[in-house]
C-alpha positions as protocol buffer text, in pm:
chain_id: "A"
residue {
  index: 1
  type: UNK
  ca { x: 10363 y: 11776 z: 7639 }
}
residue {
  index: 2
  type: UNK
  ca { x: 10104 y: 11943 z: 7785 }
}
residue {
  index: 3
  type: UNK
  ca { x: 10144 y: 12070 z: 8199 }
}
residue {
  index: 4
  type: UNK
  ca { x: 9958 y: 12206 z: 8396 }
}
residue {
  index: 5
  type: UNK
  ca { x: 10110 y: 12370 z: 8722 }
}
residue {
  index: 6
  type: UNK
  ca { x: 9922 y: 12541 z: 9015 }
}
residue {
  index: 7
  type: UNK
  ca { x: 10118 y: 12587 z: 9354 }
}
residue {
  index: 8
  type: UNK
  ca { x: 9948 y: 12277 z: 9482 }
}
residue {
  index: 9
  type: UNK
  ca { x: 9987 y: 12044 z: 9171 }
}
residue {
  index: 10
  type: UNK
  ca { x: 10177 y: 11956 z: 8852 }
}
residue {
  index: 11
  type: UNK
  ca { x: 9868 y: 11792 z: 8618 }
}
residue {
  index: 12
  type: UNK
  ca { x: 10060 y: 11616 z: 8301 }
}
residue {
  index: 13
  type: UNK
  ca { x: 9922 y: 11380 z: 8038 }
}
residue {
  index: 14
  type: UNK
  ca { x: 9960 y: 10977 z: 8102 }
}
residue {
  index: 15
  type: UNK
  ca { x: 9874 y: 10713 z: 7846 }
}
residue {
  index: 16
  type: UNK
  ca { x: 9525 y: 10731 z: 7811 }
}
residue {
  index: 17
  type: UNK
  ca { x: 9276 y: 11011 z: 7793 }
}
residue {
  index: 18
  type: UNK
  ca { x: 9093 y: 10854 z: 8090 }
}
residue {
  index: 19
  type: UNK
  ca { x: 9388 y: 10872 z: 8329 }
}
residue {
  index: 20
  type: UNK
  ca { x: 9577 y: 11194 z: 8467 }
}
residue {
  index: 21
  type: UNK
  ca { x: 9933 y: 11242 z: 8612 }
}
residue {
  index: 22
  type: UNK
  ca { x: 9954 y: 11466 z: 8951 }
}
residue {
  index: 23
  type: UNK
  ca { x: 10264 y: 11576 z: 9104 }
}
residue {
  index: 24
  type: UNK
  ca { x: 10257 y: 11695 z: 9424 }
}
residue {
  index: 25
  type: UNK
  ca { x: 10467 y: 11986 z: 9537 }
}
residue {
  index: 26
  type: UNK
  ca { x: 10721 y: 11754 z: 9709 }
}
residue {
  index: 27
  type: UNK
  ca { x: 10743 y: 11611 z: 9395 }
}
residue {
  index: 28
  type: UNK
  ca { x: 10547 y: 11312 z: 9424 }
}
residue {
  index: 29
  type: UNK
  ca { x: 10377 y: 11178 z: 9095 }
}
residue {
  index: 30
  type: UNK
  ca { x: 10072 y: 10893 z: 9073 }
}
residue {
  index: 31
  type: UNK
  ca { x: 9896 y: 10811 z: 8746 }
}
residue {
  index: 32
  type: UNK
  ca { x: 9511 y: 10854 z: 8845 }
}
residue {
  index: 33
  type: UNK
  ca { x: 9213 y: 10721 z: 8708 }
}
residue {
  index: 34
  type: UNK
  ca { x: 8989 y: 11013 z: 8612 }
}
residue {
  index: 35
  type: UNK
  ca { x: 8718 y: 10894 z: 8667 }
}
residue {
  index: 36
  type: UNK
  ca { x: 8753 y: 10945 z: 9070 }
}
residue {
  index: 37
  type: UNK
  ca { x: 8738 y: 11317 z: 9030 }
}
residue {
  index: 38
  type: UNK
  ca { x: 8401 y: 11321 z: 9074 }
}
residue {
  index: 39
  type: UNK
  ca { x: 8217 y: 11020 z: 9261 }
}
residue {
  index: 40
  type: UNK
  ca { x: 8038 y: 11037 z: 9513 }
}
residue {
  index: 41
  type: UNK
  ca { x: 8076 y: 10730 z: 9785 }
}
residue {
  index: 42
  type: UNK
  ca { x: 8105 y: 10664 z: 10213 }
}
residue {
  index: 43
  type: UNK
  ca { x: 8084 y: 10371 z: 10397 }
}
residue {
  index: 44
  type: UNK
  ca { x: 7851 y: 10375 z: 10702 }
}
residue {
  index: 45
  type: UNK
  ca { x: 7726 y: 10012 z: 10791 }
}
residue {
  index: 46
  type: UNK
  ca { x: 7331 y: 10060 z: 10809 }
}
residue {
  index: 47
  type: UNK
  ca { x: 7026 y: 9873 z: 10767 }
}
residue {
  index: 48
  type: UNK
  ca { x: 6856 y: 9808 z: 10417 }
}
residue {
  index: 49
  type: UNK
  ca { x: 6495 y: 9637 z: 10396 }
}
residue {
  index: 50
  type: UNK
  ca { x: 6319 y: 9501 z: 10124 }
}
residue {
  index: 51
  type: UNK
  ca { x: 5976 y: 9300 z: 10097 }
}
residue {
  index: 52
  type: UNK
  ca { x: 5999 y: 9330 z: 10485 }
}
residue {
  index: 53
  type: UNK
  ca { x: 6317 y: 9212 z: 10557 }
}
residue {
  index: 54
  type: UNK
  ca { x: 6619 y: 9367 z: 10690 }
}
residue {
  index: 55
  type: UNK
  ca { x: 6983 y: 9300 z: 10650 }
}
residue {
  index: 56
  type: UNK
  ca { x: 7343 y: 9541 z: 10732 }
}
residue {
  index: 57
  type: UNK
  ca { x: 7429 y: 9662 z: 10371 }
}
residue {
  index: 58
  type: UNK
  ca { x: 7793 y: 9546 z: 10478 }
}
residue {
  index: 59
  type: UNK
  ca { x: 7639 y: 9176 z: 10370 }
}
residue {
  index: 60
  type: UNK
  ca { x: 7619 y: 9240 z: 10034 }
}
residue {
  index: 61
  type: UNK
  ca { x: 7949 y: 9417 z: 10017 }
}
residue {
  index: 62
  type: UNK
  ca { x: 8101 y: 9117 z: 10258 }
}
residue {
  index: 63
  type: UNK
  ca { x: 7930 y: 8818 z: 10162 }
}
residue {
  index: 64
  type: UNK
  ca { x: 8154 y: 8601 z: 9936 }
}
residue {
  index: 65
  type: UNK
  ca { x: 8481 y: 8689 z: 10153 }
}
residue {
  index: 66
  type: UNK
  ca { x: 8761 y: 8878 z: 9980 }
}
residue {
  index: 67
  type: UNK
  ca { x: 9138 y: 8841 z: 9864 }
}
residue {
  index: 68
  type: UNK
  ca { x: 9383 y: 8853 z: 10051 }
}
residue {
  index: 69
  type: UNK
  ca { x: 9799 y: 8821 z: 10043 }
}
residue {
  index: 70
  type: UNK
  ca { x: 9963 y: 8545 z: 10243 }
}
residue {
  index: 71
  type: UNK
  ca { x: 10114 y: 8838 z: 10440 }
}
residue {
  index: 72
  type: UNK
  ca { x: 9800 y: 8915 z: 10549 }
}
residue {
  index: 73
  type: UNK
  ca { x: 9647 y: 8583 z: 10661 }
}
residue {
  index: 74
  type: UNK
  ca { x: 9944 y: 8533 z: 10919 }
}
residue {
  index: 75
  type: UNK
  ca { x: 9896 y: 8858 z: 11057 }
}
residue {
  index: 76
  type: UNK
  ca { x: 9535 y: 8739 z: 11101 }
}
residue {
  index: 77
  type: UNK
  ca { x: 9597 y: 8407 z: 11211 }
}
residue {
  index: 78
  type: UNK
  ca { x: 9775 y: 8550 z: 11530 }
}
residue {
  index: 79
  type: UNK
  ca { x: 9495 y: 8727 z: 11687 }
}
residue {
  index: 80
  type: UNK
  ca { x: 9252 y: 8485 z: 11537 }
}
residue {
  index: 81
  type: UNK
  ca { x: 9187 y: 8313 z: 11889 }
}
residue {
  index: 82
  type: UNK
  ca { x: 9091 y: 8660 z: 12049 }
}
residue {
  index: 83
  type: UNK
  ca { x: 8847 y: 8783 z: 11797 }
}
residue {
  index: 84
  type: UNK
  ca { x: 8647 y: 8454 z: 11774 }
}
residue {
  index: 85
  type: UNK
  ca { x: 8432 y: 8590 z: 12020 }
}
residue {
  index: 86
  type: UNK
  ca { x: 8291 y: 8869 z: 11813 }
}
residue {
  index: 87
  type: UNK
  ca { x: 8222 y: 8577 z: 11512 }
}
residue {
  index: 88
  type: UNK
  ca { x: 7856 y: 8466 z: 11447 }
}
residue {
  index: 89
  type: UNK
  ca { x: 7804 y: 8090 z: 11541 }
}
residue {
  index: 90
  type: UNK
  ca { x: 7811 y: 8013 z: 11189 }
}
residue {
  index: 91
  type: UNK
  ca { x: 8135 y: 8127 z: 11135 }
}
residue {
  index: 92
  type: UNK
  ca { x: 8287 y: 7950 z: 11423 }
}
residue {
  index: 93
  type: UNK
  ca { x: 8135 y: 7626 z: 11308 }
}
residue {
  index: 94
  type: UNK
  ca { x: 8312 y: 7680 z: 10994 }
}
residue {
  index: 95
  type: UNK
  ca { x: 8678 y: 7746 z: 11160 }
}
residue {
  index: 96
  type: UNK
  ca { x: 8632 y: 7418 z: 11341 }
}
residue {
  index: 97
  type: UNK
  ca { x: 8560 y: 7207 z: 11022 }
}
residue {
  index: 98
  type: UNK
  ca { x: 8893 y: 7379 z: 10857 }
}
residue {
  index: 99
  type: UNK
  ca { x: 9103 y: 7373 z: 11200 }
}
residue {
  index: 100
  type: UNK
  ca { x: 9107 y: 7727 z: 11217 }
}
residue {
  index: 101
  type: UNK
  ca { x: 9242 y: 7756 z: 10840 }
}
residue {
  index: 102
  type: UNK
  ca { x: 9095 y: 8153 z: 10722 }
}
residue {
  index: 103
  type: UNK
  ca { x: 9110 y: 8086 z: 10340 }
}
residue {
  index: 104
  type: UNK
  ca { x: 9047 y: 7840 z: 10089 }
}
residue {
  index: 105
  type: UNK
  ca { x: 9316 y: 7712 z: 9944 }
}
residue {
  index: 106
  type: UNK
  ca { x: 9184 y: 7617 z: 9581 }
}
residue {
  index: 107
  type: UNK
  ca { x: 9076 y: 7974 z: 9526 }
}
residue {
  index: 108
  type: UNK
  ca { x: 9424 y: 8122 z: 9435 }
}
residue {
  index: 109
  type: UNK
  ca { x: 9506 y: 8403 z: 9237 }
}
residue {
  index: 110
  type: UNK
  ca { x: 9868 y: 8321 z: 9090 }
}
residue {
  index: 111
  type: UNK
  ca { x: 9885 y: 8672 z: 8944 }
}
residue {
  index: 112
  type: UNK
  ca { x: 9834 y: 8819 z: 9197 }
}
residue {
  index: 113
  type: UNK
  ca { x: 9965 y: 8606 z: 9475 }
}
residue {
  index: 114
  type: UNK
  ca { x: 9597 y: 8607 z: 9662 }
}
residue {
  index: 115
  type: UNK
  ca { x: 9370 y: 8374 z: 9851 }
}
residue {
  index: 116
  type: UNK
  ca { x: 9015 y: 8431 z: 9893 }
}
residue {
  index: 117
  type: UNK
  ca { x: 8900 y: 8455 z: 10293 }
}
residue {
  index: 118
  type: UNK
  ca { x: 8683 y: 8137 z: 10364 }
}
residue {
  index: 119
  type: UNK
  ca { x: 8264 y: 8242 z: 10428 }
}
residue {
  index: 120
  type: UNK
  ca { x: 7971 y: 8063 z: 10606 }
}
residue {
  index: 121
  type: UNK
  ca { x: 7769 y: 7896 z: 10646 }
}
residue {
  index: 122
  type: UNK
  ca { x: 7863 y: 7752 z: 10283 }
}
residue {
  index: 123
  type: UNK
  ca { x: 8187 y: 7868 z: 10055 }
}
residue {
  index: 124
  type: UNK
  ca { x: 8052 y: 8035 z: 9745 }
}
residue {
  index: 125
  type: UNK
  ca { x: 8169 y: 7871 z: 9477 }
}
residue {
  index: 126
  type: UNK
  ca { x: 8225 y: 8007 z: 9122 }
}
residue {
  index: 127
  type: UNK
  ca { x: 8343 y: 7747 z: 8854 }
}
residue {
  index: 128
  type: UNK
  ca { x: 8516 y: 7868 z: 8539 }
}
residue {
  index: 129
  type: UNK
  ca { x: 8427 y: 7550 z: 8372 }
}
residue {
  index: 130
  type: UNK
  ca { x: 8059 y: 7612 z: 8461 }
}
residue {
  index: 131
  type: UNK
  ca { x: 8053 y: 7938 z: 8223 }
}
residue {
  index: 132
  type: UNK
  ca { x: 8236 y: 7693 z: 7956 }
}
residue {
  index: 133
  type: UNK
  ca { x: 7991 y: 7456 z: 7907 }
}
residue {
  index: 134
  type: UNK
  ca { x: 7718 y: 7737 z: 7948 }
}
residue {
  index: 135
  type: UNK
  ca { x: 7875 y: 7926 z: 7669 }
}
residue {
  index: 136
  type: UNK
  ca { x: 7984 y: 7668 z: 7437 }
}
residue {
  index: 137
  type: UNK
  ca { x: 7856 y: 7399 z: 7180 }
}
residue {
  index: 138
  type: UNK
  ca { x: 7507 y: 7505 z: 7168 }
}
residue {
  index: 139
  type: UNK
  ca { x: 7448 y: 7751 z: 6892 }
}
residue {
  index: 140
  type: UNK
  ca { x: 7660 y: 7539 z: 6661 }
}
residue {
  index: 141
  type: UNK
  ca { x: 7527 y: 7254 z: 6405 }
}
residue {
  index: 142
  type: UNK
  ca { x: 7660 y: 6889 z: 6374 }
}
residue {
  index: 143
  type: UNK
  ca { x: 7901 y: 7021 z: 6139 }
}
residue {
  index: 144
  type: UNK
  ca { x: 8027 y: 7332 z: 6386 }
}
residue {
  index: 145
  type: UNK
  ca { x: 7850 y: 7596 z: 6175 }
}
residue {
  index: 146
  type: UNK
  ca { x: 7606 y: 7848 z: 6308 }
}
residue {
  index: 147
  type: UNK
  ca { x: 7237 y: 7741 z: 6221 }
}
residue {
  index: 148
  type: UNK
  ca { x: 7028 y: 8046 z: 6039 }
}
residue {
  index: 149
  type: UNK
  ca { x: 6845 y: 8278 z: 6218 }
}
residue {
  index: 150
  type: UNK
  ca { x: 6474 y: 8210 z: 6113 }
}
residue {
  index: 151
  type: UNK
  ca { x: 6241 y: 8473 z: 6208 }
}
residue {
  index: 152
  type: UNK
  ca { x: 6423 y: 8637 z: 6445 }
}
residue {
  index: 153
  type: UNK
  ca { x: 6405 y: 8357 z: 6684 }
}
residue {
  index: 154
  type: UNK
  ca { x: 6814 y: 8322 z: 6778 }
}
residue {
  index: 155
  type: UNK
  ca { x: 6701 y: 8679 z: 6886 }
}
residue {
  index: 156
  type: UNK
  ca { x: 6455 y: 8639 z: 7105 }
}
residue {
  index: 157
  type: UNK
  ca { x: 6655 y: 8348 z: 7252 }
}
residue {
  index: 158
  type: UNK
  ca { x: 6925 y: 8588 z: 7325 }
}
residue {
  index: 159
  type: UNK
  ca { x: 6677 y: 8826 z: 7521 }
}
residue {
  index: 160
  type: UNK
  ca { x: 6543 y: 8547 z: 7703 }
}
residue {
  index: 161
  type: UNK
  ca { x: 6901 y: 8433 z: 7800 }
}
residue {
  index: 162
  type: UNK
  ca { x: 6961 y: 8770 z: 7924 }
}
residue {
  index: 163
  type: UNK
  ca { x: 6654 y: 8749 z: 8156 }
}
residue {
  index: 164
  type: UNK
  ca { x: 6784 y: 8410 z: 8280 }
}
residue {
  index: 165
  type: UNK
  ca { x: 7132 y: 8559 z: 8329 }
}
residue {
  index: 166
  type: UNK
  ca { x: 6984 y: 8846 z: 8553 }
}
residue {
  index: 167
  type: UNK
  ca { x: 6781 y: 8607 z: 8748 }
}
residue {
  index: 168
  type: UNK
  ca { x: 7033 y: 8376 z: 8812 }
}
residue {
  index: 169
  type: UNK
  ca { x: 7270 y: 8646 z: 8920 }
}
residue {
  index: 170
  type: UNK
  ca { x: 6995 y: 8840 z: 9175 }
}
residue {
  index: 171
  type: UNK
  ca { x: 7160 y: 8798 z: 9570 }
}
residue {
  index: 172
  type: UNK
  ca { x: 6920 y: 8687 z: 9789 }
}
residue {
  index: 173
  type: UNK
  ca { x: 6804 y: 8934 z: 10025 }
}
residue {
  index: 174
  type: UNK
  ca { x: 6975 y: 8893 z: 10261 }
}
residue {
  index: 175
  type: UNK
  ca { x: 7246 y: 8672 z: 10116 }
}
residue {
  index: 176
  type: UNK
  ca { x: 7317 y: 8378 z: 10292 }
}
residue {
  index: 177
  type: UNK
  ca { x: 7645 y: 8386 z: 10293 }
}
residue {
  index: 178
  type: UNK
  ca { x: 7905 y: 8591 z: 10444 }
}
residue {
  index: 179
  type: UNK
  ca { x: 8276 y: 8681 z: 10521 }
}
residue {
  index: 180
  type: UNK
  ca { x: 8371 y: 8430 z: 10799 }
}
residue {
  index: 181
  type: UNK
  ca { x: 8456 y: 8799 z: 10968 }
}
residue {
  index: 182
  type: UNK
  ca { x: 8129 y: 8978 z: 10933 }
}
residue {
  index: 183
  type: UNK
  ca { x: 7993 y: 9033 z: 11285 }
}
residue {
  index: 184
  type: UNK
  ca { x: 7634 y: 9028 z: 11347 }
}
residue {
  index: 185
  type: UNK
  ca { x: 7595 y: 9412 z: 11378 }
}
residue {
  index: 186
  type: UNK
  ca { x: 7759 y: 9453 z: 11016 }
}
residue {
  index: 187
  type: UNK
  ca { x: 8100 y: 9531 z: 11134 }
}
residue {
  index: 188
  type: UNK
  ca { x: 8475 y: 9338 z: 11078 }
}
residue {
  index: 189
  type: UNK
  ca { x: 8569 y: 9146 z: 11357 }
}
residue {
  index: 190
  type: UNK
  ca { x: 8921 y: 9221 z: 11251 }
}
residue {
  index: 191
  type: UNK
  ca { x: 8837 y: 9616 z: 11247 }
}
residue {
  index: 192
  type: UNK
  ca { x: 8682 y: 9568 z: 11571 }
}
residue {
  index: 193
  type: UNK
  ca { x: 8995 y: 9398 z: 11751 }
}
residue {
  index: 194
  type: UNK
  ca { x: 9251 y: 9698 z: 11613 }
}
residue {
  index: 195
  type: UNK
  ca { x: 9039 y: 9958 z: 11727 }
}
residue {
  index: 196
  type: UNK
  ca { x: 8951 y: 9861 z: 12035 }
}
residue {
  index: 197
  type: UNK
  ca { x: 9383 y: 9783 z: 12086 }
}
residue {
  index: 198
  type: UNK
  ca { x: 9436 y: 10074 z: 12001 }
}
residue {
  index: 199
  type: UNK
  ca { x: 9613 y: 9991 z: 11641 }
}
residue {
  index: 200
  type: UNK
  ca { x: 9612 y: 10153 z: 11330 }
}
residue {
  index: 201
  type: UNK
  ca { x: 9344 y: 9989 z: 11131 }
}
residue {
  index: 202
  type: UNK
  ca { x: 9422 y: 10139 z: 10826 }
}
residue {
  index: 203
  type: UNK
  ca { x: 9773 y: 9976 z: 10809 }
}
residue {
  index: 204
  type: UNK
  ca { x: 9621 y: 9641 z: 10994 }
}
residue {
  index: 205
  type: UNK
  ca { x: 9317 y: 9553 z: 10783 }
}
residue {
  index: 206
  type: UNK
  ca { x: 9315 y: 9338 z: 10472 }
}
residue {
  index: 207
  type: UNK
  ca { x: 9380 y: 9586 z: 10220 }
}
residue {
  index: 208
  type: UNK
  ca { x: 9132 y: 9523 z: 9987 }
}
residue {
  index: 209
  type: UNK
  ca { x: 8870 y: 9615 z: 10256 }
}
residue {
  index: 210
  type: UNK
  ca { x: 9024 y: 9960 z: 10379 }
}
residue {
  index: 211
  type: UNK
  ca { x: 9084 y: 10059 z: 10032 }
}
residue {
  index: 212
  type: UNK
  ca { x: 8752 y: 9948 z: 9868 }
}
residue {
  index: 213
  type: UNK
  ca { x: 8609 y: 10058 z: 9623 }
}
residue {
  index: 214
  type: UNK
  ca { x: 8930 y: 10225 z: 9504 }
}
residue {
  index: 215
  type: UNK
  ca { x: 9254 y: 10021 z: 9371 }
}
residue {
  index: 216
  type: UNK
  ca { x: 9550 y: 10151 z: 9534 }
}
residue {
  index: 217
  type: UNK
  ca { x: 9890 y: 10031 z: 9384 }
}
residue {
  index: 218
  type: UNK
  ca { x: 10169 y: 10190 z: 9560 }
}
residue {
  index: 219
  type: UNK
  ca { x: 10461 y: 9977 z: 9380 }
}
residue {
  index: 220
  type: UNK
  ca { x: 10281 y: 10087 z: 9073 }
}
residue {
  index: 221
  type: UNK
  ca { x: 10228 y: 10444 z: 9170 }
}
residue {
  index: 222
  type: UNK
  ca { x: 9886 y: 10449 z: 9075 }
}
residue {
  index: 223
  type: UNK
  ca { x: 9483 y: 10528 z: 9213 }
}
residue {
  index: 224
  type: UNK
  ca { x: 9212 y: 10383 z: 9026 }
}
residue {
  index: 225
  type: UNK
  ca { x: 8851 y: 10286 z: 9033 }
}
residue {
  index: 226
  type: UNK
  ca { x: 8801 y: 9909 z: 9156 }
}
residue {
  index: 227
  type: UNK
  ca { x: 8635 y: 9760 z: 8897 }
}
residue {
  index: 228
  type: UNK
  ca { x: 8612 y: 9401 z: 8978 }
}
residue {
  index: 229
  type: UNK
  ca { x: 8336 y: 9346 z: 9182 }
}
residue {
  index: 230
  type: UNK
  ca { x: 7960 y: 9224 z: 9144 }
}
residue {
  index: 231
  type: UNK
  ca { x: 7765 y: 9514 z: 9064 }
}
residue {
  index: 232
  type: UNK
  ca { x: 7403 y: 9359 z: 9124 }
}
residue {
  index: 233
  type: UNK
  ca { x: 7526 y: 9242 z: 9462 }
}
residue {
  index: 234
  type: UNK
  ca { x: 7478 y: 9650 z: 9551 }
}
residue {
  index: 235
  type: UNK
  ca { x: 7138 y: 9718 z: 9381 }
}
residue {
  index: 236
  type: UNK
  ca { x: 7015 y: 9822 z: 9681 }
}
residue {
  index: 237
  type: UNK
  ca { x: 7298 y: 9988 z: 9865 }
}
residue {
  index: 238
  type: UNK
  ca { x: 7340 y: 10382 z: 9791 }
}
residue {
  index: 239
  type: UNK
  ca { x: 7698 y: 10381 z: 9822 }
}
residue {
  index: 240
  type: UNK
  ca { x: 7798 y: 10237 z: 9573 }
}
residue {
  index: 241
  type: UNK
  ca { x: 7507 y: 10300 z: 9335 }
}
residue {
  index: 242
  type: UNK
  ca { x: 7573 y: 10446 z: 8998 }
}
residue {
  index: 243
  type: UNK
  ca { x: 7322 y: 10717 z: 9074 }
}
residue {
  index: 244
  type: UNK
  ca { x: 7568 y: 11023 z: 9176 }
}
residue {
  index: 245
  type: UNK
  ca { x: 7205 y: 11238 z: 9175 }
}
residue {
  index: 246
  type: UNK
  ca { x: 7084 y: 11056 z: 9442 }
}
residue {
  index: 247
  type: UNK
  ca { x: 7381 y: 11015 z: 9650 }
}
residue {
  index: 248
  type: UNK
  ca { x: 7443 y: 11384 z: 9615 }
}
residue {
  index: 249
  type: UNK
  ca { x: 7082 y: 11430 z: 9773 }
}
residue {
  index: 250
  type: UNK
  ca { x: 7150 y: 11216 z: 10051 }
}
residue {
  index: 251
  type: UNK
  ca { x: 7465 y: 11451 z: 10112 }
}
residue {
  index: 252
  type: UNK
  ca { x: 7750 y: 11171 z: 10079 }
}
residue {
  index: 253
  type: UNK
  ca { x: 8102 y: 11348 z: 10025 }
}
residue {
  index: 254
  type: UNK
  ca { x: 8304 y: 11310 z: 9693 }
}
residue {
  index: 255
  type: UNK
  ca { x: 8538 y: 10987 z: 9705 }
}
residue {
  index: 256
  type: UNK
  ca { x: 8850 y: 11165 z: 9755 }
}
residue {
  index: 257
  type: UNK
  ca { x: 8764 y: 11337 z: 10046 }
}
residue {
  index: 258
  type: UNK
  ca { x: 8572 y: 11020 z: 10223 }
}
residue {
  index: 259
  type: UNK
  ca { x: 8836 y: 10805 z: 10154 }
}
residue {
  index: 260
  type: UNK
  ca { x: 9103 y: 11060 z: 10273 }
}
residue {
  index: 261
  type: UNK
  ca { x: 9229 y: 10867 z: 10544 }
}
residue {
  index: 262
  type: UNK
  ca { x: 9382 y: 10562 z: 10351 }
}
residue {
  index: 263
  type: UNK
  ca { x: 9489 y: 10804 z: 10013 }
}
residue {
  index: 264
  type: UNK
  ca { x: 9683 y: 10963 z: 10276 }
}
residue {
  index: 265
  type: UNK
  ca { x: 9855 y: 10642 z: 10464 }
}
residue {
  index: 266
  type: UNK
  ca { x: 9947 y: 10497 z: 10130 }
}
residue {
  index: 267
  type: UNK
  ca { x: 10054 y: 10820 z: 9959 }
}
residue {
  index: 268
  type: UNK
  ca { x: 10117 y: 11090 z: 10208 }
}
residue {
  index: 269
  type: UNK
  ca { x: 9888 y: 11445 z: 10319 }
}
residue {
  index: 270
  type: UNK
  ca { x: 10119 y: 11695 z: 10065 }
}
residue {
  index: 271
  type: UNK
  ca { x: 10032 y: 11440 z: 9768 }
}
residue {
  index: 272
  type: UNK
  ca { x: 9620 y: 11416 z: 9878 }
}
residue {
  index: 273
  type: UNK
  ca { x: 9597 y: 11741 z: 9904 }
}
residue {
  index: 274
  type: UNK
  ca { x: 9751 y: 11764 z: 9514 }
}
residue {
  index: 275
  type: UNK
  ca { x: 9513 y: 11551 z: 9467 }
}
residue {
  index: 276
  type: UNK
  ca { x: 9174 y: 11706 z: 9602 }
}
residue {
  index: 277
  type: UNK
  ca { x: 9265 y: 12022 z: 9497 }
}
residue {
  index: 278
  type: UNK
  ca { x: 9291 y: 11893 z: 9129 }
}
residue {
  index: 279
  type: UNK
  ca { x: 8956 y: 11724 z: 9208 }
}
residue {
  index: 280
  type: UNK
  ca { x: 8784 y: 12028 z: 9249 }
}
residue {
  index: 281
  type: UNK
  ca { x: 8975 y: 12249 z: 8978 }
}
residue {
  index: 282
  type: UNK
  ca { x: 8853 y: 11940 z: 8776 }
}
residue {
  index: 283
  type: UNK
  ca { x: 8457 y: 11929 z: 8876 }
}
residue {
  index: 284
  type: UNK
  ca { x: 8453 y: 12324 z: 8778 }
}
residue {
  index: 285
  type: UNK
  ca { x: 8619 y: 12283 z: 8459 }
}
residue {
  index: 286
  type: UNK
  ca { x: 8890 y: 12502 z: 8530 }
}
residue {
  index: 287
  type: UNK
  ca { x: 9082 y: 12193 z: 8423 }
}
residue {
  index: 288
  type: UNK
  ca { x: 8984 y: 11958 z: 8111 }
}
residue {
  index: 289
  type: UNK
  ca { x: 9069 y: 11604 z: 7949 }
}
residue {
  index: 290
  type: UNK
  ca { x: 9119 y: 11880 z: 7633 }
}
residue {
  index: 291
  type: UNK
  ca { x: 9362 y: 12146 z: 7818 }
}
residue {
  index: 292
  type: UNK
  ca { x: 9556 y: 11873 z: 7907 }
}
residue {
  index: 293
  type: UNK
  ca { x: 9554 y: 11638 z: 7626 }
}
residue {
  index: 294
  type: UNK
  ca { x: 9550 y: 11945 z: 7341 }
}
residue {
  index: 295
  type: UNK
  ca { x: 9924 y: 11920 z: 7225 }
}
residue {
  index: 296
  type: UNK
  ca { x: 9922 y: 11511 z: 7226 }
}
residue {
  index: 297
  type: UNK
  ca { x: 9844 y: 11239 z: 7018 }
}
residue {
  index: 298
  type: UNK
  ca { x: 9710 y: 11025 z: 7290 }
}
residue {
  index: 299
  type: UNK
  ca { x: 9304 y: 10894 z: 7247 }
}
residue {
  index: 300
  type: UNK
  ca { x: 9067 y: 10773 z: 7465 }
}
């Protein structure tokens, strides 16, 4: 097995070429995504126009609510009367009709033992059974067998479909929806009410909001990319755009370093700092997928 050892890390293969292993010198090890070595990403609630409108780009990062443990939605529920008063009227409209209920009880993630956080002025709904009928029956004849393609015209349908798709899926700007938390300057009520207790929001928050857009896994030992989220929803927000040129121009720190605050609460300083000074060993090629994958028989 391949390892690599500096005095600030231990860098050793994991099960796929897109992952890394870093030990830190207290001996410390997480399986990270690769892929985080170099991304650039910060979250600073601003203002985004387009076609002469203007909305927070927190709304399109916070407008179909988010998942939460049933942990979490207690914790909530407590101080729930004292941060209605940083709620847009909407949202309190909302709590009324659900007697103060936070989530929606249908949208339940067994797996992962999550509900989705209620938002206003209408839930969003997204119906498995929708994509099902969409997707099924219609390219078949009587007799279930796929009809010819006759001059390329199942083709064209296909690009058409994909047009439709895209439409379909284009967020109004601004969307009309939102997390039942989103304030009316951009900000999390719940955010709001920690800091201004005095409490660590890092620890407090819903998780999936302090850590976004990484996946942090503790009881797994891991740090990956987050993955599962609507991509077009963020077509006009630069921090989470796929265009590391531009975000580099508008000087926005790597990833690791931005997001130091809650790599460090879930794994510790000695183990971040393993982890940044990989990072940057990595981005200069001192380090490689290759050096570190040379003596294995492990692919992409």
């Amino acid at each position: 097995m391949a390892i690599i050892s500096t005095d600030k890390y231990t860098a050793k293969p994991s099960d796929s070429q897109d992952w890394v292993i870093i030990e830190s010198s207290d001996g410390q090890t997480i399986d990270v995504e690769l892929r985080l070595m170099d991304y650039h990403y910060d979250c600073i609630p601003k203002i985004i126009s387009q076609d002469g409108k203007e909305a927070y780009c927190s709304q399109f990062c916070c407008y179909t609510g988010c998942y939460v443990t049933p942990k979490e939605i207690k914790e909530v529920q407590k101080i729930l009367p004292e941060i209605k008063s940083f709620l847009q009227k909407d949202a309190i409209n909302l709590l009324k009709k659900t007697k103060d209920q936070i989530f929606v009880p249908d949208d339940y993630d067994k797996e992962e033992d999550l509900y989705k956080t209620r938002c206003s002025p209408e839930e969003w709904i997204y119906d498995d059974e929708d994509d099902e009928e969409e997707n099924g029956g219609d390219d078949d004849d009587e007799d279930g067998e796929e009809e010819d393609d006759e001059d390329g015209e199942d083709e064209d349908d296909e690009e058409e479909n994909g047009e439709d798709y895209e439409e379909e899926n284009e967020i109004e700007f601004p969307p009309s929806n939102h997390c039942i938390f989103l304030t009316k300057d951009g900000l999390c009520a719940t955010h709001k009410y920690y800091v201004e207790h005095g409490m660590d929001w890092v620890k407090k928050k819903f998780n999936i909001c302090t850590t976004f857009p990484i996946d942090i896994r503790p009881q797994d030992k891991t740090l990956a990319f987050m993955d599962e989220f609507d991509t077009f929803t963020f077509a006009d927000v630069d921090c989470i755009s796929s265009d590391e040129k531009h975000k580099k121009e508008l000087g926005m720190p790597q990833i690791i370093e931005s997001m130091k605050y809650v790599i460090v609460d879930r794994y510790g300083e000695i183990w971040w700092q393993a982890l940044s000074d990989f990072a940057k060993d990595f981005r200069q090629k001192k380090v490689t997928v290759r050096k570190i994958y040379h003596d294995t028989s492990i692919k992409e």
